[in-house]
C-alpha positions as CSV (number, residue, x, y, z in Angstrom):
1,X,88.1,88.6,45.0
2,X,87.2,87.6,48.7
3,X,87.5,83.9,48.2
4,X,91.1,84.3,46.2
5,X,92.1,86.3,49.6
6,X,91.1,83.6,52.2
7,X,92.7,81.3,49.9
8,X,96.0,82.9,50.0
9,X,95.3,83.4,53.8
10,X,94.5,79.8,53.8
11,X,98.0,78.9,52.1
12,X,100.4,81.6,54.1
13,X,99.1,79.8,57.3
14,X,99.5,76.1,56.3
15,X,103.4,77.6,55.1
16,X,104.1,78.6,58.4
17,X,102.6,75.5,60.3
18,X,104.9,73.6,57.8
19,X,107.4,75.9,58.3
20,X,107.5,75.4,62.6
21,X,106.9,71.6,62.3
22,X,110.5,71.6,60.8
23,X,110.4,71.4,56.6
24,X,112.2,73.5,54.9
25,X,110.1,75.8,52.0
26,X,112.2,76.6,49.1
27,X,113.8,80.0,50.0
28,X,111.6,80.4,53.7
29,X,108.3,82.2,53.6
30,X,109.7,85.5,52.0
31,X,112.7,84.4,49.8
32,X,113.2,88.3,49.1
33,X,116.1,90.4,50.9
34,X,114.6,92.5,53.7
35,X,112.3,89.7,54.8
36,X,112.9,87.8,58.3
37,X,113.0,84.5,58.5
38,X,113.2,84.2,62.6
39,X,111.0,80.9,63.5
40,X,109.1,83.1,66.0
41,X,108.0,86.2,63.6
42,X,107.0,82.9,61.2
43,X,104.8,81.9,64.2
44,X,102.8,84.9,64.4
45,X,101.8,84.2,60.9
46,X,99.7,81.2,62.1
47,X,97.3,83.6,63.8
48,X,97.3,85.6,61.9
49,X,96.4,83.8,58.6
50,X,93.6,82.4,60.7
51,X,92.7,86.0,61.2
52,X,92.8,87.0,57.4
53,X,90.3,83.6,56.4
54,X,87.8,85.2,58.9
55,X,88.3,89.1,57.9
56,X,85.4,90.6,55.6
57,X,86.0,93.5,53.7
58,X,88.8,95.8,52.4
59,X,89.4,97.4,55.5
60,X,89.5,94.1,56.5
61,X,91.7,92.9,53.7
62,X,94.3,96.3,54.4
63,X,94.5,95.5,57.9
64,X,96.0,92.3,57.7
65,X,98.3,92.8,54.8
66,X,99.8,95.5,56.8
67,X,100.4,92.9,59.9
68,X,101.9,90.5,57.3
69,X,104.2,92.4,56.6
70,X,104.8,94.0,60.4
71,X,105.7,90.4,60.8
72,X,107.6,89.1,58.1
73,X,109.4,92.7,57.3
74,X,112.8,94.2,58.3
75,X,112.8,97.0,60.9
76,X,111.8,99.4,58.2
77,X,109.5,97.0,56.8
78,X,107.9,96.3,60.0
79,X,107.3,100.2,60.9
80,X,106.1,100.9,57.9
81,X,103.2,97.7,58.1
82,X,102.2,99.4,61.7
83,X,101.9,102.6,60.2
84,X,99.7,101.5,57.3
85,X,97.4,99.6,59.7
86,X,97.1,102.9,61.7
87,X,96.0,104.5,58.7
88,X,93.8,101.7,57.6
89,X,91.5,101.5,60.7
90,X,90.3,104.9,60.2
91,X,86.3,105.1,59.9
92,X,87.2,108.0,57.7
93,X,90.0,110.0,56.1
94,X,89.7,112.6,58.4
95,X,89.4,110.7,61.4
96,X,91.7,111.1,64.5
97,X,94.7,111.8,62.5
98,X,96.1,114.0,65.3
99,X,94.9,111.1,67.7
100,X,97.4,108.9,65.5
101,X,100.1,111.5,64.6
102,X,102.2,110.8,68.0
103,X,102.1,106.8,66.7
104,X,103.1,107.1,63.2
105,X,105.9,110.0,64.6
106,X,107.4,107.1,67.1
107,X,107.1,104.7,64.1
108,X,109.2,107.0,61.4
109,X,111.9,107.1,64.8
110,X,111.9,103.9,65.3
111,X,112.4,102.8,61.8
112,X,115.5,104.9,62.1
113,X,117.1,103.7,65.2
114,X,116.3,100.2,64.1
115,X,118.8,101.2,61.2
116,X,121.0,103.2,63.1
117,X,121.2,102.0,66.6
118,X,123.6,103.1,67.8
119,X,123.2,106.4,68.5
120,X,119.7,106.1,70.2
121,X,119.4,102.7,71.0
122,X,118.4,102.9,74.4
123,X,115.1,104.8,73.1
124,X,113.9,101.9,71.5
125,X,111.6,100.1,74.1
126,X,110.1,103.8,75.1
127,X,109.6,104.7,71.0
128,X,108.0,100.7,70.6
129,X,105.5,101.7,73.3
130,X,104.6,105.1,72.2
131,X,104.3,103.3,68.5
132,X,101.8,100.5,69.7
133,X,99.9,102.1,71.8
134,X,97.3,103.1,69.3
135,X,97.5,99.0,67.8
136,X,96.9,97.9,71.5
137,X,94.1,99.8,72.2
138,X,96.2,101.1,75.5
139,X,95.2,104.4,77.0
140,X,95.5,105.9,80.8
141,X,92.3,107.8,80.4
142,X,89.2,106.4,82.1
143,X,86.9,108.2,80.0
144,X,84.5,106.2,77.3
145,X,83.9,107.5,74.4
146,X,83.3,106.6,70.5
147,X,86.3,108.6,70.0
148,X,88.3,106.9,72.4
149,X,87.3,103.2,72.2
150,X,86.6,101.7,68.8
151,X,84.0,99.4,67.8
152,X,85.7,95.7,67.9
153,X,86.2,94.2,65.2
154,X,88.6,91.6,63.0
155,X,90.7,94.1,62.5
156,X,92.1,94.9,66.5
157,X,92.9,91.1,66.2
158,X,95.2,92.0,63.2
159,X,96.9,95.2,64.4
160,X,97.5,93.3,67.8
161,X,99.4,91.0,65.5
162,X,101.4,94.0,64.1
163,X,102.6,94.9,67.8
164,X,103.9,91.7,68.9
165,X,106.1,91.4,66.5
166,X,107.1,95.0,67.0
167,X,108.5,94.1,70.2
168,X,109.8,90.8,68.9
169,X,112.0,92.7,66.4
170,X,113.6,94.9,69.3
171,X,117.4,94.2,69.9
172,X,119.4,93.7,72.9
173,X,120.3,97.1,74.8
174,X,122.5,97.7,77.6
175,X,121.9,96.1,81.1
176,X,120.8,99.4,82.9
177,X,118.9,100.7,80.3
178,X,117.0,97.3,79.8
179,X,116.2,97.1,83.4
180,X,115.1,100.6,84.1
181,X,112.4,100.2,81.1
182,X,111.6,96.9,81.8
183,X,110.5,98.3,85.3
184,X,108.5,101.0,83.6
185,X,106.9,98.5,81.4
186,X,105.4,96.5,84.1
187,X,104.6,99.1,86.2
188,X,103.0,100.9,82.9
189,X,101.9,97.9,81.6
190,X,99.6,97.0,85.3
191,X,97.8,100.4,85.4
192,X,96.6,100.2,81.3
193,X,95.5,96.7,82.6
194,X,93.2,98.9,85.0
195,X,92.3,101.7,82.9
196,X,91.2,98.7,79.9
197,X,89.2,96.8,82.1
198,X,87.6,100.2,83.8
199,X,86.1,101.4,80.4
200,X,85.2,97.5,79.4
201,X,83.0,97.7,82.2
202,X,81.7,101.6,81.4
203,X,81.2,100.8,78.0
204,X,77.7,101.0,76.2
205,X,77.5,98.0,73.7
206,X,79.2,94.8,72.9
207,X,81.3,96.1,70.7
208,X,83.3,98.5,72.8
209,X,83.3,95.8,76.2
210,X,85.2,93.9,73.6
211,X,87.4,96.5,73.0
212,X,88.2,97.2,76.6
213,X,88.5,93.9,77.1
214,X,91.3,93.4,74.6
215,X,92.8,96.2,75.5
216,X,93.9,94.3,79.1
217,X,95.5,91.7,77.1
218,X,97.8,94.2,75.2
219,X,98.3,95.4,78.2
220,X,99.8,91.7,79.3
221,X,101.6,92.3,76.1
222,X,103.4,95.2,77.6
223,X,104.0,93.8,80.8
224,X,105.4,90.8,79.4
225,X,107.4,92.7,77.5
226,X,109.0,94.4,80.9
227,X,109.4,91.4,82.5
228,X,111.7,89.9,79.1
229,X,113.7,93.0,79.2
230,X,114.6,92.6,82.6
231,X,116.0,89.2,82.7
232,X,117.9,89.7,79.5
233,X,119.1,92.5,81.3
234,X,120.1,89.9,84.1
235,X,121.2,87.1,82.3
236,X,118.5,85.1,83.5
237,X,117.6,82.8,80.6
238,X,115.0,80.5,82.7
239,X,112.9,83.7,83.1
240,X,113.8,84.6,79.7
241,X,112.4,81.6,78.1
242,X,109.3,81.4,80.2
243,X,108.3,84.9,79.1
244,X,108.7,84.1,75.5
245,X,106.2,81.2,75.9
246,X,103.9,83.2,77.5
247,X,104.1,85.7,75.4
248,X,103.0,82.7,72.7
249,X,100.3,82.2,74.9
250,X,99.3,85.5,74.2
251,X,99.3,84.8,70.7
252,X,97.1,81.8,70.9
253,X,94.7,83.8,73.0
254,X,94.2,85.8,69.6
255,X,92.5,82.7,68.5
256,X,89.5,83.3,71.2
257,X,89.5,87.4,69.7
258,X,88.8,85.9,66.4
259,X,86.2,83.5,67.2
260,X,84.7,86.3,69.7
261,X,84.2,88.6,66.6
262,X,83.1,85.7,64.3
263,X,80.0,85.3,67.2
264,X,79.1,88.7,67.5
265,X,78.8,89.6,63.6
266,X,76.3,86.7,64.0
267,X,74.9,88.0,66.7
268,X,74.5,91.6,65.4
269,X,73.3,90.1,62.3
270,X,70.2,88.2,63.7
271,X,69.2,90.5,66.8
272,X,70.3,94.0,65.8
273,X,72.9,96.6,67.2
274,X,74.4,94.9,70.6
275,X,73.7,98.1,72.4
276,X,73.3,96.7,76.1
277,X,70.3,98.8,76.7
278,X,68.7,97.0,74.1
279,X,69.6,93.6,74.5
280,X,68.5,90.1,76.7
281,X,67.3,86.8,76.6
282,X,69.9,85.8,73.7
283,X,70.2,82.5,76.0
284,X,67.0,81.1,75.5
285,X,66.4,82.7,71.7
286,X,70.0,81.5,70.8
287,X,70.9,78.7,72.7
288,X,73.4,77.5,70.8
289,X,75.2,79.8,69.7
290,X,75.3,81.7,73.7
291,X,77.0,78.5,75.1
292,X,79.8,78.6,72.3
293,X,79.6,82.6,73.2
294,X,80.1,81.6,76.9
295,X,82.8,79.7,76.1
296,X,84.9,82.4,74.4
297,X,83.9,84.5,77.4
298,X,85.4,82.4,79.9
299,X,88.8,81.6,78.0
300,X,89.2,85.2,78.0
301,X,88.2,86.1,82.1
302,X,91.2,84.1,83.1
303,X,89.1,81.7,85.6
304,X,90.3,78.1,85.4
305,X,90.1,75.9,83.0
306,X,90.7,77.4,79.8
307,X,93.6,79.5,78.2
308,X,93.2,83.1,79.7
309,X,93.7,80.7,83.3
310,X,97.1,79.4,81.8
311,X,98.3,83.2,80.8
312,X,97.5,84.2,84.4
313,X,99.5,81.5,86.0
314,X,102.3,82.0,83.9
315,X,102.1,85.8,84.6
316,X,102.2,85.6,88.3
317,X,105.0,82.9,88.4
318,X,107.1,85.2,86.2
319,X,106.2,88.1,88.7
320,X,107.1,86.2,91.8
321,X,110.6,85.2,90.2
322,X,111.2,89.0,89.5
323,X,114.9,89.9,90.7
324,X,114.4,91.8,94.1
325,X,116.1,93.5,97.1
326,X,115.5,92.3,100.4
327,X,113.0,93.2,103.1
328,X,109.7,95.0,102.4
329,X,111.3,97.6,100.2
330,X,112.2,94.5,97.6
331,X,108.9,93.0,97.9
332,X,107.2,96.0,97.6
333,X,107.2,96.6,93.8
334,X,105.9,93.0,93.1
335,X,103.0,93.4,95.6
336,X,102.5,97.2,94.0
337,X,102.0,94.9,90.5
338,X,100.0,92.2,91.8
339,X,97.3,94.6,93.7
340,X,97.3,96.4,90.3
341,X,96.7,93.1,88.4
342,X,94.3,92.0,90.7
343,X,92.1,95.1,90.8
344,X,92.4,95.2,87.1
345,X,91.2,91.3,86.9
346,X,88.1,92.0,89.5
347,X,86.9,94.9,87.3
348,X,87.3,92.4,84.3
349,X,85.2,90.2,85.9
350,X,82.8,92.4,86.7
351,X,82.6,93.3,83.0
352,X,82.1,90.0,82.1
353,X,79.7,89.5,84.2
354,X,77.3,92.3,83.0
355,X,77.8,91.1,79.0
356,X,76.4,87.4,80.8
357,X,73.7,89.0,82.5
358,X,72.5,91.7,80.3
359,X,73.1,89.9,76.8
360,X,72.2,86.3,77.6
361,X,70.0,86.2,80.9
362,X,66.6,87.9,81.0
363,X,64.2,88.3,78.1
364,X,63.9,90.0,74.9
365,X,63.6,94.1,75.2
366,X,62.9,95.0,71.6
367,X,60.9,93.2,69.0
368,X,64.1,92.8,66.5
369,X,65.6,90.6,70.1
370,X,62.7,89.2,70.1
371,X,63.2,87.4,66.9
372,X,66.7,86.7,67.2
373,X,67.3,82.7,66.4
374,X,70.4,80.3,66.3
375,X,71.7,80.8,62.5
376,X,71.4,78.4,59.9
377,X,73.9,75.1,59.3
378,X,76.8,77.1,57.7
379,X,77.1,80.1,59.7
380,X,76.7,77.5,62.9
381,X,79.7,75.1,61.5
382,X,81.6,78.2,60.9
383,X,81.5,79.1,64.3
384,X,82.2,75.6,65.5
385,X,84.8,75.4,63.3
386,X,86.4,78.7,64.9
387,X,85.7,77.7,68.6
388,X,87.5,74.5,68.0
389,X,91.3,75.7,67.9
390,X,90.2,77.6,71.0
391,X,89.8,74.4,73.0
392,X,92.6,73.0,71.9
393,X,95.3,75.9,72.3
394,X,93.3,75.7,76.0
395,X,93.4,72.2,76.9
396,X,96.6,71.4,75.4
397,X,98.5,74.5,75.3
398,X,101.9,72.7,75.3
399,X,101.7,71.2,71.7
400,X,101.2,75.1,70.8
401,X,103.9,76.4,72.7
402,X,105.9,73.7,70.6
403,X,104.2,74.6,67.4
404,X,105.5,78.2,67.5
405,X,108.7,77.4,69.0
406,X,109.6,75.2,65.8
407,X,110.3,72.4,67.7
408,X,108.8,69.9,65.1
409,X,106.5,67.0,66.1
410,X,108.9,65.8,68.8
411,X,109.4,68.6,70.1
412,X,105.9,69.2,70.6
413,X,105.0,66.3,71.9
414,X,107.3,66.6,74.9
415,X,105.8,70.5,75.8
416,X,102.2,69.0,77.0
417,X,102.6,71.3,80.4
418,X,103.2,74.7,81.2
419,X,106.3,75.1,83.9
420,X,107.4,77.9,86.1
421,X,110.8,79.6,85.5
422,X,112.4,78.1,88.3
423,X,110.7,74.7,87.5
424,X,109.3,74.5,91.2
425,X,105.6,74.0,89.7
426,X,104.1,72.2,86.5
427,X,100.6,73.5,85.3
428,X,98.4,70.2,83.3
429,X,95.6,72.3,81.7
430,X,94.0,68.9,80.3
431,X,93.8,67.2,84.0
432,X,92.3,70.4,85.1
433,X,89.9,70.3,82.3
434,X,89.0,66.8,82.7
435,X,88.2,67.6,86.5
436,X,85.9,70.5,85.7
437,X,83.8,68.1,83.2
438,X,83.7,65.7,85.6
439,X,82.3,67.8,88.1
440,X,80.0,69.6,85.5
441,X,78.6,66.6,84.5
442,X,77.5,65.0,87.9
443,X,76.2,68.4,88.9
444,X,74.4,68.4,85.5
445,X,73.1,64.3,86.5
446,X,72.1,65.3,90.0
447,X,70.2,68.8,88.8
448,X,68.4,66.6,86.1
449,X,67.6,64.1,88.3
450,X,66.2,66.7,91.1
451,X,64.5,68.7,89.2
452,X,62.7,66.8,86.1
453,X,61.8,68.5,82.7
454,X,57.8,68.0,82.4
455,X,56.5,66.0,79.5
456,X,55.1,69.0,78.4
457,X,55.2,72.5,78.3
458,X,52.5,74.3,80.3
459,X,52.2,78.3,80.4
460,X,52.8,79.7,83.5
461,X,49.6,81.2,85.1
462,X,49.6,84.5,84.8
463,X,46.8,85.1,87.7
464,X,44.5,86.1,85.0
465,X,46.5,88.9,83.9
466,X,46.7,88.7,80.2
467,X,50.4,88.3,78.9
468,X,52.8,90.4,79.1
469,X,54.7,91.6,75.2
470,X,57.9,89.5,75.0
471,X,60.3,92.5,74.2
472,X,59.2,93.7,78.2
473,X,62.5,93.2,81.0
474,X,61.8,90.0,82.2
475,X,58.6,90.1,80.9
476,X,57.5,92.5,84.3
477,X,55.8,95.6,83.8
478,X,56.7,96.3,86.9
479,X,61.0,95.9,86.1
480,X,60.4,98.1,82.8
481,X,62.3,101.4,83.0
482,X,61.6,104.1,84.9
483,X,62.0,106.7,88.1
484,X,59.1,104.9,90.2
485,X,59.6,101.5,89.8
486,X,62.2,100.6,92.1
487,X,60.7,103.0,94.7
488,X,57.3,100.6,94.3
489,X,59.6,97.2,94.3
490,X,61.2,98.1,97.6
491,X,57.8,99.3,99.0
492,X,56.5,95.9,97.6
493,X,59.3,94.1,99.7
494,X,58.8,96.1,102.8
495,X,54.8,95.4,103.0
496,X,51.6,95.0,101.3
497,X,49.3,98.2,99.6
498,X,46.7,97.6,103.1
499,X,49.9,98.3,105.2
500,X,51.5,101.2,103.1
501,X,48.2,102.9,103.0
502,X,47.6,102.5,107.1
503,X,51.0,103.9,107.6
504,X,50.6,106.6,104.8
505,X,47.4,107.4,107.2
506,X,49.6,107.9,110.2
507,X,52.2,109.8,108.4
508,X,49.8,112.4,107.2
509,X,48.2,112.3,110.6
510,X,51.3,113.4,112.6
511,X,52.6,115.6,110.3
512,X,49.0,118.0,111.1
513,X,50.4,117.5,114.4
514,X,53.4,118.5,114.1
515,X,52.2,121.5,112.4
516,X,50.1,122.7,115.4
517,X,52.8,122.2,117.8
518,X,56.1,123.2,116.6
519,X,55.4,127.0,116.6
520,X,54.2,126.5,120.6
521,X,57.6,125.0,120.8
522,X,59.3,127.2,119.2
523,X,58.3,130.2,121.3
524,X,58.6,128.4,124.5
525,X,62.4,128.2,123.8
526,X,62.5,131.9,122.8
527,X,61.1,132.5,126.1
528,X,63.1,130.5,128.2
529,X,66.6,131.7,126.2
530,X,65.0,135.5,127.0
531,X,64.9,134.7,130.9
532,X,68.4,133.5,130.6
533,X,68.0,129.6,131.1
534,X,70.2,127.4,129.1
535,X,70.7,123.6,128.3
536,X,74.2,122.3,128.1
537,X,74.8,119.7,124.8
538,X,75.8,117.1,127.7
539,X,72.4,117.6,129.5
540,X,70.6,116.7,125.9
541,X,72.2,113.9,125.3
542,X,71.5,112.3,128.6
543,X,68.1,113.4,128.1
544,X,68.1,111.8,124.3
545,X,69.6,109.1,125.7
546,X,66.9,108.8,128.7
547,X,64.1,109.0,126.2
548,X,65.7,106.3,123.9
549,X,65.9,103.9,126.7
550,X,62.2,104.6,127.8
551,X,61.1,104.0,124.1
552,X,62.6,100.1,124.0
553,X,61.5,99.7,127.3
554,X,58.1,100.5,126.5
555,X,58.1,98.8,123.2
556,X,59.9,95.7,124.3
């Protein structure tokens, strides 16, 4: 049964690519009334097919045939795909079905304003964000728990699917009510980006970093969301436009989720539970498959020269051409969003940073790590295989942006670089890529030609200590867990054990002094408070102060 599915995955996706490079299918994609045939709900199906060849399983399976038809559906049919992924990602049938009943209750509402909207229309963007919340992965709480953030898995890529082209399928509101919830977007939109990264960096295994993690790019979803409400709301068409392609981008960023989850499931599979306690040295156990790891890592923290750089650029050139008042009180919203983004990429970052240090760096901490290898020919080129629309989408994200926007071939030829709404600035992610290999590579000749690998490899003396079990942090006894080992490092970097000892020696020394002398002390100020002579505060600090200088004097 799983092969038939991937082959029908396989099939939908090649339709749609067909379907943006400009031939016509007999009767579209869905030739069945209450299907859409918009170009861009068509282009979501490219990830998302992609998506449904990797998914295993029939939660799996449900998942994505709910975002199909989120995407290709009518506003009923749309609400009613979101709500049976909801439903579908349950771990079981009990599980957080009051958690969920606030998102399938905005869904039913939706579906009927969708219908009717007249009435309620202006609800719409609020009801879209109560109803995706929950696909996003958004929440405002800081707290981490298994309740709260979900394993990742294939899935998340599938119901982020489903919420895109929820808030493609919203229509055109008024002016005033568009630009008031396009400034609550944003400004909602920036502090979920905070909150996502905040528990990606709490959280306790791979999984749920990965979670966090993706919730900060729903959270662009949101905000990007904001930002196209506001200049349809001001009939600014440039802006318009550019938020649409970046919203794309977005899309194409779902390509690094899926090839993310591919590595992990390997990962999982050869060195056990990615619990981060547990975990290190995958680098030099799984060399391989770390740098292809790495490389998702970095498309996704936004540093140049891969996509997630390219989605960040875009972002803050739509921010900076935001319609604003004058003076500080018209710049201060944009600054407000761009400290929020900013503190919300610097904690992602620092999230990132621990999965590099803790999963790859180090050495093994459990015997299962320790036997953790690179996987065998297949499960390798299936991983290449997914890595490789990554590189593309991030060194020519232009021919996507043209794929999606069924432009055809010439069309996409002509998008190779990314522009600015006002068309001030031109971003060339292949130039920048091509400078960061070249630089990588002459810093990779002059490192190899500094430092030369031996001819062979010689154990490192252990200073005839006998070797230390490779499952060990580091391989140090002295690093492994534990309330006195960094008391006994620090001690280590202050002096030796002859020095610590002599000073020990003193310490003890003084403190019998001490002890003989303080109650002499102590009554000799009773005796001189009883006869009525007292000590100002200023006269003891000149005196401390004397005493102080006399001491560096004497010790100078």
């Amino acid at each position: 049964m799983v092969p038939v599915l991937r082959c029908g995955w396989v099939a939908l996706c090649i339709m749609a690519i067909l379907s943006c490079l400009g031939l016509e299918l007999p009767g579209g994609i869905a030739p069945w009334p209450g299907f859409s045939g918009d170009m861009h709900d068509v282009a979501l199906l490219v990830p998302l097919g992609i998506v449904g060849v990797a998914a295993s399983g029939a939660r799996g399976a449900a998942v994505c045939a709910g975002a199909a038809l989120a995407v290709i559906g009518g506003p009923p049919l749309s609400c009613v795909g979101a709500g049976w992924i909801l439903i579908a990602r349950r771990d079981c049938p009990h599980d957080d079905m009051a958690r969920q009943a606030p998102d399938l209750i905005a869904l039913l509402l939706m579906a009927a304003v969708l219908l009717f909207p007249r009435p309620a229309g202006w609800l719409l963007p609020g009801l879209c964000w109560v109803a995706t919340r929950g696909l996003l992965g958004l929440s405002f709480s800081l707290r981490v728990s298994p309740r709260g953030l979900r394993p990742f898995h294939m899935a998340d890529i599938a119901a982020m699917v489903a919420a895109m082209a929820l808030w493609r399928h919203l229509p055109a509101g008024g002016m005033v009510g568009d630009m008031r919830w396009g400034g609550v977007l944003i400004v909602a939109g920036c502090l979920l980006y905070m909150t996502a990264s905040w528990r990606a960096l709490c959280a306790g295994d791979g999984r749920r970093v990965m979670t966090g993690l993706m919730g900060g790019t729903g959270a662009l979803v949101i905000v990007l969301a904001g930002l196209g409400l506001l200049a349809r709301a001001d009939d600014l068409p440039a802006m318009a436009v550019c938020a649409s392609r970046t919203f794309m981008l977005v899309a194409g960023m779902l390509l690094t989720w899926m090839f993310v989850a591919r590595a992990m499931d390997v990962m999982e599979r050869e060195a056990g539970a990615l619990i981060l306690t547990r975990l290190g040295g995958l680098g030099v156990l799984m060399p391989r498959l770390s740098a292809l790891f790495s490389i998702g890592l970095l498309a996704e923290s936004g540093l140049p020269p891969l996509l997630g750089f390219s989605i960040i650029w875009m972002l803050l050139r739509l921010l900076a051409a935001m319609p604003r008042g004058g003076g500080l009180g018209g710049d201060l919203p944009l600054l407000l969003a761009l400290l929020a983004l900013g503190i919300g990429w610097a904690v992602r970052m620092l999230a990132l940073v621990r999965i590099v240090a803790v999963m790859l760096c180090g050495r093994p901490r459990t015997p299962r790590g320790a036997g953790a290898a690179d996987p065998s020919g297949r499960d390798m080129a299936a991983i290449v295989l997914a890595a490789l629309p990554v590189l593309c989408v991030s060194v020519w994200p232009g021919y996507w942006l043209g794929l999606l926007a069924g432009a055809g071939t010439a069309g996409a030829v002509d998008n190779v670089a990314l522009a600015s709404p006002d068309g001030a600035a031109v971003l060339h992610p292949a130039r920048l890529c091509l400078l960061v290999a070249v630089v990588g590579g002459v810093v990779m000749v002059v490192r190899r030609m500094a430092c030369p690998t031996p001819a062979r490899q010689v154990a490192g003396w252990q200073q005839g200590a006998p070797p230390v079990p490779p499952w060990m942090v580091f391989g140090d006894p002295l690093t492994q867990v534990g309330p006195g080992n960094p008391v006994r490092m620090l001690l280590d970097m202050v002096g030796t054990v002859v020095v610590r000892r002599r000073l020990m020696r003193d310490y003890v020394r003084l403190r019998r002094r001490g002890a003989r002398v303080w109650p002499l002390l102590a009554q000799y100020v009773g005796d001189m408070r009883q006869g009525g002579m007292t000590v100002s505060a200023q006269v003891m600090m000149v005196m401390a102060c004397v005493a102080a200088l006399i001491f560096i004097a004497w010790h100078g």
